[in-house]
C-alpha positions as CSV (number, residue, x, y, z in Angstrom):
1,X,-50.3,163.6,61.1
2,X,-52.7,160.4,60.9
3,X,-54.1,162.4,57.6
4,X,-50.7,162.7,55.9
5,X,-49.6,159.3,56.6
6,X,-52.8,158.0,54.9
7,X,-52.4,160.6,51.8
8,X,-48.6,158.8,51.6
9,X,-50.2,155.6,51.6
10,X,-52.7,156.3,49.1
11,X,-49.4,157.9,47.1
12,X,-47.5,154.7,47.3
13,X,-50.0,152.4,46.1
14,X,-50.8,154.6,43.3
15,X,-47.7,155.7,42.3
16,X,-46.4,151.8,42.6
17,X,-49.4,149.9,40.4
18,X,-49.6,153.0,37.9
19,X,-45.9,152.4,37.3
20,X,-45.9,149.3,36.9
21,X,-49.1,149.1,34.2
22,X,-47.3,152.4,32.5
23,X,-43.6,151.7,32.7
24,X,-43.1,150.2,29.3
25,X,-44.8,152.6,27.3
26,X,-43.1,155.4,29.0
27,X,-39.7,154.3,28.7
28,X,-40.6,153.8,24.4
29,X,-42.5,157.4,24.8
30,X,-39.3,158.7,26.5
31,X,-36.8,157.1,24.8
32,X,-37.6,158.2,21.3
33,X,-38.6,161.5,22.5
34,X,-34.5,161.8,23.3
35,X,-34.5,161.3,19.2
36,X,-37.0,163.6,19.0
37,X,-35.5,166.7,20.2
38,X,-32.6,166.4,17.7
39,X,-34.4,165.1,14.6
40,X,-33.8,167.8,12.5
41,X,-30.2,168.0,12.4
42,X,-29.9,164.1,12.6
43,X,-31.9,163.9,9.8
44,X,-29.5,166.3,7.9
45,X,-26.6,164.5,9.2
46,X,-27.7,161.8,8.1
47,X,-29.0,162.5,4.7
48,X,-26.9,165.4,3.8
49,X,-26.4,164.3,-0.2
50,X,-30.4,164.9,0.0
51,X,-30.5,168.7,1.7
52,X,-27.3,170.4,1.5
53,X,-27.0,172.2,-2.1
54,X,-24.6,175.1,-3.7
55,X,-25.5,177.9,-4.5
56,X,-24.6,178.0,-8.3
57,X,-26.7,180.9,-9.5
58,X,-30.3,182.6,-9.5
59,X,-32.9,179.5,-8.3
60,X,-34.8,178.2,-10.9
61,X,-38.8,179.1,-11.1
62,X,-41.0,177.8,-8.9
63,X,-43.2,176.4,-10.9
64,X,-40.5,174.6,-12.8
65,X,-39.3,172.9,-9.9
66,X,-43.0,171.9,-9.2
67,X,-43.2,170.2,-12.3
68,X,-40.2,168.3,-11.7
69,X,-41.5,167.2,-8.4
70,X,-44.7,166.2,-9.7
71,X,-42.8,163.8,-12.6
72,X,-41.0,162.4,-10.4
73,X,-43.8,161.0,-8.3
74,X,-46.5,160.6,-11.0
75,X,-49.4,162.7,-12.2
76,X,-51.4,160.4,-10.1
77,X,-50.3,161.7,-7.1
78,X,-50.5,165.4,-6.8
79,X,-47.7,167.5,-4.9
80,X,-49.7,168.9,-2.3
81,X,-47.3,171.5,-0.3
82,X,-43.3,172.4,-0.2
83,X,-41.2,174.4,1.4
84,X,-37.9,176.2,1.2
85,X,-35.3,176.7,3.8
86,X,-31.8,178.4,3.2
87,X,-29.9,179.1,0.4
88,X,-27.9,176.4,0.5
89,X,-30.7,173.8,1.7
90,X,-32.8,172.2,-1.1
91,X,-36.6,172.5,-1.5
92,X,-39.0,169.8,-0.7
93,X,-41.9,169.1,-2.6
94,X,-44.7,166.8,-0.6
95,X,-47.4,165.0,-1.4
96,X,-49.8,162.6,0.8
97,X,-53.4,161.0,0.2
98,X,-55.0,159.1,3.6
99,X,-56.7,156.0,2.8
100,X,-59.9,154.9,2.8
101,X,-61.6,153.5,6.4
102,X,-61.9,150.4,4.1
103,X,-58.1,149.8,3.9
104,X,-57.5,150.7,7.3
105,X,-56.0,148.5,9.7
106,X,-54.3,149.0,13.8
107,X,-50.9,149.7,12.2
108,X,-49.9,153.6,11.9
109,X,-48.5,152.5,7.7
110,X,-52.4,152.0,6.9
111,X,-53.4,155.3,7.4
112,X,-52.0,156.6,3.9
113,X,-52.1,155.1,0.1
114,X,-48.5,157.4,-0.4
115,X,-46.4,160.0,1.7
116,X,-43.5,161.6,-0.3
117,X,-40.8,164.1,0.1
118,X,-38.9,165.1,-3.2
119,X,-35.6,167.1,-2.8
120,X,-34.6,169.1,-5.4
121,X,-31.6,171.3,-6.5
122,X,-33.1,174.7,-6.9
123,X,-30.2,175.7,-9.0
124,X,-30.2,173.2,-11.5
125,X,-33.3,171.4,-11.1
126,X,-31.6,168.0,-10.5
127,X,-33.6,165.8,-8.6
128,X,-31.9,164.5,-5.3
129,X,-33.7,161.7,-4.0
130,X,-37.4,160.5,-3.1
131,X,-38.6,159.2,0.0
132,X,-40.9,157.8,1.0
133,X,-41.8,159.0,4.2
134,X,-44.1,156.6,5.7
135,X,-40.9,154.3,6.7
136,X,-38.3,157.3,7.1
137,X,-36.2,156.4,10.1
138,X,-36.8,159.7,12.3
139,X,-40.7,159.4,10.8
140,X,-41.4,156.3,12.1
141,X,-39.4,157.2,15.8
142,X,-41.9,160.5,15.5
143,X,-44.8,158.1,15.2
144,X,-43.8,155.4,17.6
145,X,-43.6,158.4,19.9
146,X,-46.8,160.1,19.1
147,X,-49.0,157.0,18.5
148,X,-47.0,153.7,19.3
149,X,-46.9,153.2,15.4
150,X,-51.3,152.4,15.6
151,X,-53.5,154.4,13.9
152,X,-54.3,158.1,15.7
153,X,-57.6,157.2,17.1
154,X,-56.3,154.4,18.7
155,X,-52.2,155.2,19.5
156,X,-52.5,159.0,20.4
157,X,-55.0,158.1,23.1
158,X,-53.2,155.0,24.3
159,X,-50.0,157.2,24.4
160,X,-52.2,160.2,26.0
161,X,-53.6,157.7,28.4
162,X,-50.2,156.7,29.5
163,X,-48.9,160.4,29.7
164,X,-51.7,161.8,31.7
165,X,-50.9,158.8,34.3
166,X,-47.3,160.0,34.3
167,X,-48.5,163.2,35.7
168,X,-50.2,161.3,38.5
169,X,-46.9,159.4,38.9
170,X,-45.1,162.9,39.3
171,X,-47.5,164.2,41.5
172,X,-47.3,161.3,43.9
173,X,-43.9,160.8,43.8
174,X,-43.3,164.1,44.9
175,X,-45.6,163.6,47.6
176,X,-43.7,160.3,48.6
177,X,-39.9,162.4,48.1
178,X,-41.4,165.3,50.2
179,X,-38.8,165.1,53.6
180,X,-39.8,165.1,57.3
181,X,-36.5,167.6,58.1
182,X,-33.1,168.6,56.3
183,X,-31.0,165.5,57.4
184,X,-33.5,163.9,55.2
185,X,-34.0,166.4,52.6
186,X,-29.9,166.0,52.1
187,X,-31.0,162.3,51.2
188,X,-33.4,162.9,48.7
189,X,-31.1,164.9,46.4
190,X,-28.0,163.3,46.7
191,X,-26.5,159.8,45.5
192,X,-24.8,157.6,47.5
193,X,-22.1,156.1,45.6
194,X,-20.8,153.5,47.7
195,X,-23.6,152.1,49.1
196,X,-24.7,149.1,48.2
197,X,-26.7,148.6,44.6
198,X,-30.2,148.6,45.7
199,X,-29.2,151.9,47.5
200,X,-28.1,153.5,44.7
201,X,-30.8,152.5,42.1
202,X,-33.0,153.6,45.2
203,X,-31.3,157.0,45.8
204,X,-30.8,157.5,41.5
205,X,-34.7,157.2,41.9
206,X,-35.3,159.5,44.1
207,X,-33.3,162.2,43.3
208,X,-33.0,162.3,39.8
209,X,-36.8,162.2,39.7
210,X,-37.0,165.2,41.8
211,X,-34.8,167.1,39.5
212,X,-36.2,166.4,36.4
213,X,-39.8,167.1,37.6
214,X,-40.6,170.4,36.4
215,X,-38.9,170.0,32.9
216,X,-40.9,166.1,32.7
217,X,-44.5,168.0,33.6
218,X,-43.6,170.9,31.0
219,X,-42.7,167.9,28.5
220,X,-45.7,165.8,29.1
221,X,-48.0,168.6,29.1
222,X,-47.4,170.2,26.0
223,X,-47.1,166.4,24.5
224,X,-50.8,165.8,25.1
225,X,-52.1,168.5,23.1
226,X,-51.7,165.8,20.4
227,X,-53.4,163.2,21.9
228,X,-56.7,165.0,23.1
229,X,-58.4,167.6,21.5
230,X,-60.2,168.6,24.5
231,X,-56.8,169.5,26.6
232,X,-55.3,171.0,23.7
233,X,-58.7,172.9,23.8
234,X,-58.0,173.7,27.3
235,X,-54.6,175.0,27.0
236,X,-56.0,177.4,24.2
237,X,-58.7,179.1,26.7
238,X,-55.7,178.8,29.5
239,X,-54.4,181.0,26.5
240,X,-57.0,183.7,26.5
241,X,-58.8,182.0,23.3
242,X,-62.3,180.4,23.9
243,X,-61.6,178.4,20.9
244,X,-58.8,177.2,18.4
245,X,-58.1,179.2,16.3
246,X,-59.0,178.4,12.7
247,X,-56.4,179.1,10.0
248,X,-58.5,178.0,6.6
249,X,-60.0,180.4,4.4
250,X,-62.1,181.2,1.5
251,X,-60.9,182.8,-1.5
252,X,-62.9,186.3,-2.3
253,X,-65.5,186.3,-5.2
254,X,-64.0,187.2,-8.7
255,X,-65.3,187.9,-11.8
256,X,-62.1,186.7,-13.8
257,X,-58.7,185.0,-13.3
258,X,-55.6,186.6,-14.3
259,X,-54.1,184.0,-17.1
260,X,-51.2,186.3,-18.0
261,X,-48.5,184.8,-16.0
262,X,-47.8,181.3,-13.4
263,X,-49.6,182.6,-10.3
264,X,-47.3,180.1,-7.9
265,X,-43.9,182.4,-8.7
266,X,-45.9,185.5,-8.2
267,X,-47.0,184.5,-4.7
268,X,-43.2,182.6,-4.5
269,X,-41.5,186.3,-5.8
270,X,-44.1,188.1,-3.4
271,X,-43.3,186.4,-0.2
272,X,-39.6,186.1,-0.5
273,X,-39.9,189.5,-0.8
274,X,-42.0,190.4,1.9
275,X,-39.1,188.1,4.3
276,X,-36.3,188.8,2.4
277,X,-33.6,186.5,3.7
278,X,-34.9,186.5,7.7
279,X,-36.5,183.7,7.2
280,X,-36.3,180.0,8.6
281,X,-38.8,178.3,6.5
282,X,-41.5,179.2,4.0
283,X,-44.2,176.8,3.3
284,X,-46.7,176.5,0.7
285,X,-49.8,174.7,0.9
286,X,-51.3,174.1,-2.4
287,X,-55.2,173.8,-3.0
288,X,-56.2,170.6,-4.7
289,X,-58.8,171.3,-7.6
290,X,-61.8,172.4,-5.6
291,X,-60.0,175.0,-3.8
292,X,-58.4,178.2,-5.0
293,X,-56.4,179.5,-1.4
294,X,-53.0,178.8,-1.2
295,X,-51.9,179.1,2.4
296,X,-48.3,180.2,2.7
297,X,-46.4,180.6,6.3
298,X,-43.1,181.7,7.0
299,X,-40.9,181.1,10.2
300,X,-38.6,183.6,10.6
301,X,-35.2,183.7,12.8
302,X,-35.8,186.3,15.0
303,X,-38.2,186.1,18.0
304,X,-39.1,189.3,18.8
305,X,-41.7,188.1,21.9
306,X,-40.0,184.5,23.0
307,X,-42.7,182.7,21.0
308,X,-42.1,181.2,17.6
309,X,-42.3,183.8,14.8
310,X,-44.5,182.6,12.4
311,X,-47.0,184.3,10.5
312,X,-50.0,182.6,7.5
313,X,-50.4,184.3,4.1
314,X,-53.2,183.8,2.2
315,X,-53.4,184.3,-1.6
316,X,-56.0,183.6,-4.6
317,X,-54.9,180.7,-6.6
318,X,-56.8,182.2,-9.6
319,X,-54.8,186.3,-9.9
320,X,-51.8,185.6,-7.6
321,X,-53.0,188.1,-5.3
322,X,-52.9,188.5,-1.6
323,X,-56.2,188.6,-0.1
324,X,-55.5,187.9,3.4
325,X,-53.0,187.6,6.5
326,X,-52.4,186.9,10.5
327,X,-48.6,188.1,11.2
328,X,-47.2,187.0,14.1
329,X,-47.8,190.3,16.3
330,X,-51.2,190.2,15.6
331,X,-51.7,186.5,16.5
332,X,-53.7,185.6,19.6
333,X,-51.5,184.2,22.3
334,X,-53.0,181.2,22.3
335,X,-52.2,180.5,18.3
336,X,-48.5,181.7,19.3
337,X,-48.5,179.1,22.2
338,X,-49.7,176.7,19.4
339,X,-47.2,177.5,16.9
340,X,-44.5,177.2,19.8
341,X,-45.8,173.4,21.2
342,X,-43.5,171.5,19.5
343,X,-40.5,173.7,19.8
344,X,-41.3,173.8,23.9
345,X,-42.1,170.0,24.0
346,X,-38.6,169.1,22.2
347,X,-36.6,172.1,23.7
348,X,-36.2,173.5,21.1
349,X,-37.7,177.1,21.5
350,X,-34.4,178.6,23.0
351,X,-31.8,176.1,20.9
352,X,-28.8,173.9,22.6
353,X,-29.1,175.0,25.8
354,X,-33.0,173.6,26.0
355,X,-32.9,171.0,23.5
356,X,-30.2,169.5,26.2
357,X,-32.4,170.2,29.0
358,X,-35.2,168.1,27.1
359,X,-33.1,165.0,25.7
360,X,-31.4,165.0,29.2
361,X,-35.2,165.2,30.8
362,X,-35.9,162.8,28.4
363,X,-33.7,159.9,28.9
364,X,-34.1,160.2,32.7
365,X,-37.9,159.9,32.7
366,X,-36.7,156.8,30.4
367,X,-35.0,155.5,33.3
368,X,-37.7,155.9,36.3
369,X,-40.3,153.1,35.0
370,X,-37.2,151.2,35.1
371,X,-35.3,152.0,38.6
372,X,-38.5,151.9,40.1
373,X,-39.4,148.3,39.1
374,X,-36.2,147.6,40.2
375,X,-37.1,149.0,43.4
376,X,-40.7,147.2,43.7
377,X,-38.6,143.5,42.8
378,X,-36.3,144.3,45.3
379,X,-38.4,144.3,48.4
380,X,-40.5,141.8,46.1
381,X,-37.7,139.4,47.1
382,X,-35.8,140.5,49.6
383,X,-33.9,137.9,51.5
384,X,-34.3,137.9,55.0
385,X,-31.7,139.1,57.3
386,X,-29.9,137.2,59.7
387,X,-31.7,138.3,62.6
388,X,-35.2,137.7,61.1
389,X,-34.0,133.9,60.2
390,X,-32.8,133.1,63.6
391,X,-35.8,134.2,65.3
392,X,-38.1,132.3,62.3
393,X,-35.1,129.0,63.7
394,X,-36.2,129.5,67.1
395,X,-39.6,129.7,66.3
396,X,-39.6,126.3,64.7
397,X,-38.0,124.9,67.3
398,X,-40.4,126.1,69.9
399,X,-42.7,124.5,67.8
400,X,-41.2,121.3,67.6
């Protein structure tokens, strides 16, 4: 007994002072992650004269629509990978170049000389808009989330730092909420409405914390595999892979290249028609001038094993041939856990129904930091009852 009341004391003193140094950063980290878990379809709402397209007739050549991209940008600024989505969604061409350590400063903007997305009408070849994705709204929420809006060596860890205190704070919170018999377990899951205020920002607390726990410890855990490369390491071998799993490759030995066509359609034709239309997204990488692998991938709708279907293609830059592939059934499972991080850390690996568990998860670990200092303040400055300041009278008059 004297053991356990000692581990709840070494709890409470933890979980207070690592709240308190913590509480800011994950109520930001929290907050934005409740964008986060509906980016995508914010981001269409928002800028649907940029993604929505109709269908007017057969698209347009790849490699036309590349050119396009590329003059709308600048030859000096190469279009280094697009993708497609659905027939009536627009393509989007990409570029980025990181800047040199020279030009680097704390803030997250330093880290590239340009980051574009070009939208384009497949059909017509009209160009839809630019951005510049460095200071896209739901860009700049994803980094503020991931990094605090610093540079990644410096925000991922700070971020990371934070997070993996969270867990402690979850651990010993739990340990704190853990009842003595049922009466009190009834109390540690239920609000009490019309108490006073400092009851109910205590009981909110208290229960909503212990709700939200297992969703919050699924959410932070999959979150640092961003911020440390030796716990995303870790999850991989918790995976059954000893290693991550490396996705680059070298394009075979040939003694000539095959001139007699535009290689990009031929790997464009060849994997649309290895998908058909059962696809979600397919992405090209392109090689810059060194290289001659294009890496394709292709997320398709249906998931035949509750991981993220996506599988890599790999094709000769030079012939337009396929030289090599990992398909999704023949992934390790911890490349398939990898593919599937972000979709489990936003929710959105089974659609609504998750993606509401998450932003809901979300906004209440928003709200702990914030109850909980509320909490700490309280009995900071309680005022003392009447009982306590008529014996503290008495006492001063015995004194006098």
């Amino acid at each position: 007994m004297m053991i356990w009341k000692n581990v709840k004391k070494v709890a409470a003193w933890l979980h207070l002072w690592v709240g308190l140094v913590t509480g800011i950063i994950v109520v930001i980290v929290s907050i934005t992650g409740c964008i986060q878990v509906f980016d995508e379809e914010l981001f269409d709402l928002v800028h649907k004269d940029l993604v929505e397209v109709k269908r007017t007739g057969p698209a347009r050549p790849v490699s036309e629509l590349l050119r396009i991209a590329q003059n709308a940008v600048g030859e000096s600024q190469p279009i280094n990978s697009f993708k497609i989505g659905g027939k009536e969604d627009s393509y989007v061409f990409s570029n980025f170049k990181v800047n040199d350590k020279k030009h680097l400063t704390l803030s997250y903007f330093s880290q590239f000389k340009y980051k574009n997305d070009v939208y384009i009408n497949q059909y017509t070849g009209q160009v839809l808009g630019v951005i510049d994705s460095r200071y896209e709204f739901f860009n700049v929420v994803e980094q503020l989330h991931r990094q605090l809006l610093l540079i990644k060596p410096v925000g991922s860890v700070v971020v990371g730092g934070c997070i993996l205190l969270f867990l402690l704070m979850m651990i010993t919170g739990f340990l704190l909420w853990l009842p003595k018999n049922y009466r009190q377990f009834k109390q540690n899951i239920t609000v009490k409405w019309s108490a006073r205020y400092k009851r109910v920002n205590y009981d909110l607390h208290n229960s909503l914390g212990f709700y939200v726990l297992p969703i919050a410890i699924i959410i932070a855990i999959t979150g640092l595999t961003w911020s440390f490369k030796w716990w995303e390491k870790g999850l991989y071998q918790a995976f059954g892979s000893s290693k991550k799993v490396e996705l680059t490759r070298k394009a075979p030995i040939i003694s000539t290249a095959d001139t007699t066509g535009n290689n990009i359609d031929r790997i464009f034709d060849s994997m649309q028609a290895n998908v058909f239309n059962n696809y979600r997204v397919i992405g090209f990488n392109l090689p810059d001038k060194k290289e001659n692998v294009i890496m394709t991938y292709v997320y398709l709708k249906n998931r035949t094993d509750g991981w993220r279907n996506m599988s890599y293609y790999y094709y000769d830059a030079r012939t337009g041939k396929l030289f090599d592939k990992m398909e999704h059934a023949k992934k390790p499972l911890g490349l398939k856990w990898r593919n599937s991080n972000k979709d489990i850390h936003t929710g959105r690996i089974y659609g609504l129904p998750t993606q509401l568990l998450a932003f809901f998860a979300s906004f209440i670990c928003a709200s702990l930091p914030i109850t909980g200092f509320l909490i700490w303040w309280g009995k900071r400055n309680k005022k003392p009852t009447k009982r306590r300041r008529r014996a503290s009278v008495m006492s001063e008059h015995a004194l006098n």
